[in-house]
C-alpha positions, 0 to 999 in steps of 0.5 A: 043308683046311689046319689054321692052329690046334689048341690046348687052352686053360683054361675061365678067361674070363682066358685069353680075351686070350691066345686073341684074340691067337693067333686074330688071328695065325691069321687073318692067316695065313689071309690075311683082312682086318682087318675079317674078322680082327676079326669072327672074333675077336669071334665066337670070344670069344663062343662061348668065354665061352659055354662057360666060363660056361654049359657049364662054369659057371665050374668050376675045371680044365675045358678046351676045344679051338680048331681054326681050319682054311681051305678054299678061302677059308673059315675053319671053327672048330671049338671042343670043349668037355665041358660041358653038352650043347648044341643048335642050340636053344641058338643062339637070340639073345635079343630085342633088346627085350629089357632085360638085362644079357648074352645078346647072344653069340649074336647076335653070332656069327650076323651076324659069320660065316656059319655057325654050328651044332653037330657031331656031337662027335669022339671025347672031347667031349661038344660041337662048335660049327662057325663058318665064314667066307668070307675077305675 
């Protein structure tokens, strides 16, 4: 496994510009394609607004990490965060019949990558989000 990113950014949603653009550069690197680069952006920004505003609601001096790793054409991010204790119960879309505002995150990460399911937490994390996508 080659890792292509590991960085620690502010649990701000005015970081999320900055994250995109180090995530699609990443990507290239990895060799995916624009469609895919853009789904595995799109996806990670969910997850991570998900964080900022359910794990840490928006509290002031919280951090979380982005690891972005490739193995034999499959990109795997792992974010790691210690807000509030998330599940796989927690990644549960919301009904598309359903009129509200938000709640949508979720579903997009499930049909733009392949996998998505919460780790065991290393060491120093209270959470551990996987998404994983093969490469094209």
């Amino acid at each position: 496994m080659k890792t292509l990113l590991d960085q620690t950014f502010r649990a701000t949603s005015d970081i999320l510009s900055e994250l995109r653009a180090t995530l699609r550069e990443a990507c290239q690197r990895a060799g995916c394609g624009e469609e895919c680069n853009e789904q595995v952006v799109l996806a990670i920004n969910e997850a991570c607004m998900n964080i900022i505003q359910h794990g840490y609601a928006f509290a002031d001096g919280q951090y979380f990490s982005l690891r972005l790793s490739v193995d034999d054409a499959v990109l795997v991010v792992h974010l790691l965060d210690n807000g509030l204790p998330a599940s796989d119960a927690d990644l549960r879309p919301r009904a598309l019949d359903e009129l509200r505002p938000g709640g949508l995150g979720v579903r997009f990460m499930r049909e733009l990558m392949d996998g998505v399911a919460y780790q065991p937490a290393p060491e120093g994390f209270t959470n551990c989000l996987q998404l994983s996508k093969r490469i094209y």
